[in-house]
N, C-alpha and C positions, 0 to 999 in steps of 0.2 A: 529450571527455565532455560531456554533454548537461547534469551537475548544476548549478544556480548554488550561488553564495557561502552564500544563505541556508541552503541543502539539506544543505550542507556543514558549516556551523554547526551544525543539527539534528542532524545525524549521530552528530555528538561531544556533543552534550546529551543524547542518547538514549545513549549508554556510559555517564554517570554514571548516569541513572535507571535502568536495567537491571541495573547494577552495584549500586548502594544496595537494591534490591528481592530482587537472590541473593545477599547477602553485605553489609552493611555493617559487618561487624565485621573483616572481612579487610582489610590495610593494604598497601598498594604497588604493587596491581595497574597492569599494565604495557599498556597500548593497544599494539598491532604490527595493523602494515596488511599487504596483498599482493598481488598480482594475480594473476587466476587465466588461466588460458589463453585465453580470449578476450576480455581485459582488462577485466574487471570489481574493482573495487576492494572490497578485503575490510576488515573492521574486526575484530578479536577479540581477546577477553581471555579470560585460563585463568583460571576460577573452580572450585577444588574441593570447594566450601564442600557444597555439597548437589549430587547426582546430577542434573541437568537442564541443558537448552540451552533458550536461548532466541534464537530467529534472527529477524530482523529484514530484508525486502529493501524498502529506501526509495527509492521512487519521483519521479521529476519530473513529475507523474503529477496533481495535485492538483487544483481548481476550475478554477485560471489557465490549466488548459488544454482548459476550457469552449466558448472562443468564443463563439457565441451559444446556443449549445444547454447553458444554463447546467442544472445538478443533473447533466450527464452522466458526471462522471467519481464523485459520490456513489453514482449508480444502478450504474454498472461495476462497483466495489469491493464494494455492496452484494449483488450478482448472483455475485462470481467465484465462489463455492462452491458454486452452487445445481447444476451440473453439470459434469462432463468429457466427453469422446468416450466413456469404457470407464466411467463411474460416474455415476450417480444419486443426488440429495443425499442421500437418504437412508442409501445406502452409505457415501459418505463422511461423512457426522455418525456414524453407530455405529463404521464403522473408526476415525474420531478418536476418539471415544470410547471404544473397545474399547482402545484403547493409550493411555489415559491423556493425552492430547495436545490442545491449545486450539489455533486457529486465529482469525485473526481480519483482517481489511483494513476498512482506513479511511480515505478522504480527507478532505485537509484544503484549504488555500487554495492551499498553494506546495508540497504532494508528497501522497503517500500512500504509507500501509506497509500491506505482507503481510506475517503473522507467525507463526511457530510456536512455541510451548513444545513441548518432552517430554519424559517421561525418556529419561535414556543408557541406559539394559539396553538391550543389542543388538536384543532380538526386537521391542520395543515402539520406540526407537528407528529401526531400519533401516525398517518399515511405513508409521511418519507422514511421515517423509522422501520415501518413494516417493508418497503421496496429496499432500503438499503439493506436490513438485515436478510431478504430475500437473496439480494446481489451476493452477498455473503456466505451463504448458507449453499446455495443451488444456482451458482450458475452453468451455463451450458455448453456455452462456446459454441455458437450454432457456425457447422459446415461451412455452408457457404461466406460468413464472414469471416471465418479464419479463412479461405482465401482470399479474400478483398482485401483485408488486413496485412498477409503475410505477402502479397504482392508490391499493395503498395509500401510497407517497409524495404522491402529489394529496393522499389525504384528509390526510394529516398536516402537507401546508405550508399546507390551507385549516383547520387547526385552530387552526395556531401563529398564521394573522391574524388570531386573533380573541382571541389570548393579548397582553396587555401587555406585559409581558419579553419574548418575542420580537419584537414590534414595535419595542421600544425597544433590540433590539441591533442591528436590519435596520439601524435607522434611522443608527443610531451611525457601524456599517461604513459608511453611505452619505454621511456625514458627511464623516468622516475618510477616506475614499479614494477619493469622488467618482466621476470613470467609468472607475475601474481596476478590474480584474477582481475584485482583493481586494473593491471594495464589493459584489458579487453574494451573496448566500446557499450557503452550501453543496452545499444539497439544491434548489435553483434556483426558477423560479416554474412554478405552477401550467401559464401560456400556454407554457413552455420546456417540459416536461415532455411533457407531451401532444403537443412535436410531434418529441419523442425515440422514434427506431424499433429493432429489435434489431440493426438492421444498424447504428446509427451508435454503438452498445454496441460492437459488435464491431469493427468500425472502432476506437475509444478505445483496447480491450483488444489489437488488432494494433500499433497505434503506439507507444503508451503504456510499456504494460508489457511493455517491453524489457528485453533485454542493455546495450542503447546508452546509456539511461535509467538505469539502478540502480547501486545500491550494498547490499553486505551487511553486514550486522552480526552479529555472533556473540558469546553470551557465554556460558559454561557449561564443565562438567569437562569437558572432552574433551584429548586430546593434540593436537600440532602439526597432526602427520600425519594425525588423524582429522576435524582443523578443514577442513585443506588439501582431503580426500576429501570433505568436506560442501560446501565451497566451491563445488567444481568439478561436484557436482553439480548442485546448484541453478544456478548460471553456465549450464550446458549446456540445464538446461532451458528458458532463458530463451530467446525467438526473438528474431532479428533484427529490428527498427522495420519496418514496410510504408510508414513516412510520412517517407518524402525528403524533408518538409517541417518536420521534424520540429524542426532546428534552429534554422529559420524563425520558425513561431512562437514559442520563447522568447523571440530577440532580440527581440520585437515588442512585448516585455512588460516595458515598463521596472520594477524596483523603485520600489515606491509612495513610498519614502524620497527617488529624485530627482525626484520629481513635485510639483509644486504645487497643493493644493486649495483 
C-alpha cells in the first residue's frame, strides 16, 4: 500500500471526529477494519444514533505530491465534481441535492479526502452513491471550467499576497520546513499555476486518485453487510494508478520530522 504512517495516523483521527459529530453521546463504538476484493482497506463504525452515512475515501493524494507544478493537486480536488463522462455539474449539484446528500474534496499537504454524507432511505441513499462513485470513477475536468477555475485561483493567491496573515503563514511553513514539499502553499503560486494544463490535472487525477492510493472510512446506521456492499462499491470504482512511478515519488519525500532545517 501506497499510504504512509502519517495518512494512517489521520485516518484513525478522522473516526473520532466523524464519530463525535454523529453521535457523541453513544459510548463504546467499536473501530472494525476489512478489505474489500481488490485490497482496499476499509474503516467503519455502526453508528445508529441518526439515519446518515458519512464516507470518507483518503487519499495519498495531497500537495506533496505536487512536484513542481505546485497548486496541482488543490486545483484536481477542486475540479473533481465540475463533471463526469455521462453528467454535467449542474446535474450532479441538483441530483446531490435532490437527495439530500453533501459532497465535498479537499487537499491537504500529506493527503486529500473525497467525501459523501447522506441519508440511509434506500431511494435517496442508493442515487448519491451512484453520482459519487461516478465522480470517482470518470470524472472529466470539463475545458472550460478548468479555466474558470485555474483563473480564479490566480486571482485569489494574488489576493492572499497582499493579505498579512497569509503572508505570515506562507512565511511560517517556509520557516519550519525549508525546501520540503510541506513549505509549498497549498493552492501553489501564481508562476506554478499558470503553467498547469488540463492534461496534467488529469494526469494527477489518473495516478493519484486510485485503488492503490486509498483508504475508506465509513461511519453511519448501516449493517455489516450493507457497509461491506458500499465498500465494494466505491473500491470498484476506484481505477487502477496509470503512474508506475507512483511509489517512487513518495519514497522521495522524506517526512519533514527526519529532515533538518
Amino acid at each position: 500500500m501506497l499510504i504512509n504512517k502519517k495518512l494512517y495516523k489521520f485516518i484513525i483521527f478522522s473516526f473520532f471526529i466523524l464519530i463525535f459529530m454523529i453521535s457523541k453521546a453513544e459510548a463504546n463504538m467499536e473501530i472494525k477494519k476489512f478489505l474489500t476484493k481488490n485490497k482496499v482497506e476499509v474503516f467503519y463504525v455502526n453508528s445508529s444514533t441518526i439515519p446518515m452515512v458519512d464516507i470518507q475515501v483518503i487519499f495519498d493524494a495531497g500537495s506533496n505530491k505536487d512536484n513542481k507544478l505546485n497548486g496541482l493537486s488543490n486545483l484536481t480536488h477542486g475540479l473533481i465534481n465540475e463533471g463526469t463522462k455521462n453528467k454535467k455539474y449542474d446535474e450532479i449539484s441538483y441530483e446531490l441535492e435532490s437527495n439530500g446528500a453533501i459532497f465535498s474534496a479537499s487537499s491537504y499537504k500529506d493527503k486529500s479526502i473525497i467525501s459523501l454524507r447522506s441519508l440511509t432511505q434506500e431511494n435517496y441513499f442508493k442515487n448519491s452513491v451512484k453520482i459519487f462513485a461516478e465522480i470517482l470513477s470518470s470524472a472529466n475536468f470539463p475545458k472550460e471550467q478548468f479555466e474558470i477555475q485555474k483563473n480564479q485561483l490566480i486571482s485569489f493567491i494574488k489576493e492572499g499576497a497582499t493579505d498579512p496573515s497569509d503572508v505570515s503563514i506562507n512565511l511560517f511553513y517556509k520557516s519550519l520546513y525549508g525546501k520540503h514539499p510541506y513549505a509549498n502553499p497549498n493552492e501553489g503560486y501564481v508562476s506554478s499555476i499558470e503553467r498547469i494544463s488540463r492534461k496534467d490535472v488529469m494526469n494527477f487525477y489518473n495516478s493519484y486518485i486510485t485503488r492503490q492510493n486509498a483508504k475508506i472510512v465509513i461511519v453511519g446506521s448501516l449493517k455489516f453487510e450493507e457497509i461491506k456492499k458500499l465498500a465494494e462499491k466505491i473500491s470498484i470504482s476506484l481505477k487502477s494508478s496509470t503512474n508506475k512511478n507512483n511509489q517512487i515519488h513518495k519514497s522521495e519525500i522524506e517526512s519533514p520530522s527526519k529532515k533538518n532545517f
